[in-house]
N, C-alpha and C positions, 0 to 999 in steps of 0.2 A: 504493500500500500504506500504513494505517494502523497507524505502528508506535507508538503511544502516545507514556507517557515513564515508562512504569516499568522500561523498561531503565536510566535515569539510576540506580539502582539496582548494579545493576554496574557501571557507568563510574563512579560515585563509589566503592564499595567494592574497585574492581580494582585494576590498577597502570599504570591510566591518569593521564594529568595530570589537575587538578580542572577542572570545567566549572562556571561561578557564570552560570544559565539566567533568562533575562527574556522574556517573554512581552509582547505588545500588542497592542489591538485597538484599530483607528482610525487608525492610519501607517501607514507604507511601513517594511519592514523598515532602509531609510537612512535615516530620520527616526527613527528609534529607537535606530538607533549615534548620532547626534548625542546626544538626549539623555543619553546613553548617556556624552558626552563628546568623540565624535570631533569632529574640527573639519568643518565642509558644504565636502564635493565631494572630502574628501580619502582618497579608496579604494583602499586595496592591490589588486590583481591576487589573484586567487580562488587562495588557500593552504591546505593541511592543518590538520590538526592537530597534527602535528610542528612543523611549517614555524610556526605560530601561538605554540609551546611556547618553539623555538627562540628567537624574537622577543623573548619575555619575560622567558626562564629563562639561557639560553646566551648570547644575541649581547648579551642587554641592552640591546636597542636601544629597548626600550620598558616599560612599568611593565604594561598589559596592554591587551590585543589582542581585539575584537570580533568573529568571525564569524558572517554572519547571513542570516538566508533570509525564508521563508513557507511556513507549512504548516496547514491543517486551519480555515483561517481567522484566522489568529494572527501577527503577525511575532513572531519571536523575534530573539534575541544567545546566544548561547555567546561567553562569555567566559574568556580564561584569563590567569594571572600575578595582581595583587592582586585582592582583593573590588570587587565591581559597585557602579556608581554607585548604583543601582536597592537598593540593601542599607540597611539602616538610616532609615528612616521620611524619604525624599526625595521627598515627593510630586508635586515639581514634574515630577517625570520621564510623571506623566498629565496634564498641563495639557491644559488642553482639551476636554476630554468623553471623552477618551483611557480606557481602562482597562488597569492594568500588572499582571502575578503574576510575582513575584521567587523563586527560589528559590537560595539559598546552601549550599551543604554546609558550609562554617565548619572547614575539614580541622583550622586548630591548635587550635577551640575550639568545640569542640561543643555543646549537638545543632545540627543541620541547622535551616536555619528557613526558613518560607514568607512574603512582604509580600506585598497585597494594597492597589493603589492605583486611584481613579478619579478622574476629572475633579480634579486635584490636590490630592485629601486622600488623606490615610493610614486604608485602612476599618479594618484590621487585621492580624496579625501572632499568627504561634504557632510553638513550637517542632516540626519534623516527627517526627509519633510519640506527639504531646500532644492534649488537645481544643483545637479554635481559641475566640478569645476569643471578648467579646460582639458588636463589631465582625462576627464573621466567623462568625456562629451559623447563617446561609444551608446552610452547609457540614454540616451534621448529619447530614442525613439521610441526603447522600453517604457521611458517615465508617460512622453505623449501618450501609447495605449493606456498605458491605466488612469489617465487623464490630470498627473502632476502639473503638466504645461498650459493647462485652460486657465485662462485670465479671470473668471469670475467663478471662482472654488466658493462652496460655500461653506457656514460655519460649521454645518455638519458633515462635511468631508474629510474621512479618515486619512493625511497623509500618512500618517505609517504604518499603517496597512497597505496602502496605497504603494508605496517606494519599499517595505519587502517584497510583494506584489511582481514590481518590478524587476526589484532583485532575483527572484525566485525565474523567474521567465526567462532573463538572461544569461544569466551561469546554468539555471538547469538545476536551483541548489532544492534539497530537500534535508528535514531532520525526523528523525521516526518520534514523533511527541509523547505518545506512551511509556516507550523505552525510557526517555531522557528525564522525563517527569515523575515516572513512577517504576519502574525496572530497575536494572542493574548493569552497572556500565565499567570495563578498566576502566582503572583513575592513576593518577599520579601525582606529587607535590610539585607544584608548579614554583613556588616560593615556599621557603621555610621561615621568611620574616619581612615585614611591611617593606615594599620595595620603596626608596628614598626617592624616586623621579620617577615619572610619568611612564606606564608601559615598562619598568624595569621588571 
């Protein structure tokens, strides 16, 4: 079943923990927790999302916690507890011919924002809900269909739904909702202590 990711939608606006979601094409979903931060070879036993919450919020045992799969073609991370390495213009995280799409919900400091990285440069970056820069103009036509680009949006038009919509249409991305929300996923320590700058 293709459940998109415009559920992230309501997991980011509900009263669930925050999910800061990284996307790759080119690795092993375990090659991409490393970059990611974990240390190679060191994998928790397949945990919740409680159990992953717990980790970072309650026991303290860790700054924040990767769980990770493959889906639609794509490794991803759900990550939870501080902001993703993958956040803040860290290209290195696509070395290699690699391509990475970041998305942050940014809970204490809004808007939401999308990165977009390849073969380890930064293409580009926009706030979710805005037009994407020049970098990331590819994206238009996507944002035109689901009607980002119409000049008289009204109050009740969902862009972020609207712009994963987008997203989801153009890469192709999807995340199994069930699995990620309620199941059990490898995990790994992404951080073992509050990273000191943005995306550390």
């Amino acid at each position: 079943m293709n459940d998109g990711i415009t559920w992230l939608a309501d997991a980011w606006l509900g009263d669930a923990p925050i999910l800061f979601v990284t996307f790759a094409r080119g690795i092993s979903p375990r090659d991409l927790a490393v970059r990611l931060g974990a240390r190679p070879g060191e994998v928790l036993d397949p945990i919740t999302f409680v159990e992953a919450e717990r980790l970072t919020f309650k026991d303290r045992e860790s700054a924040r916690v990767a769980r990770f799969g493959e889906c639609a073609g794509w490794s991803y991370a759900v990550e939870q507890g501080w902001p993703s390495k993958a956040w803040w213009a860290h290209p290195d995280v696509s070395a290699g011919g690699v391509e990475v799409l970041h998305l942050t919900p940014k809970p204490d400091d809004p808007p939401r924002e999308c990165w977009y990285y390849r073969d380890g440069q930064t293409v580009g970056r926009f706030d979710i809900g805005d037009t994407p820069d020049e970098g990331m103009a590819f994206l238009l036509p996507a944002f035109e269909e689901v009607g980002l680009l119409d000049d008289d949006l009204s109050e009740e038009f969902d862009s972020l739904r609207a712009t994963l919509t987008a997203l989801q249409q153009h890469f192709g991305l999807s995340l199994p909702r069930q699995q990620i929300l309620n199941g059990r996923l490898p995990a790994a320590v992404t951080a073992a202590v509050p990273p000191e700058n943005l995306g550390d």
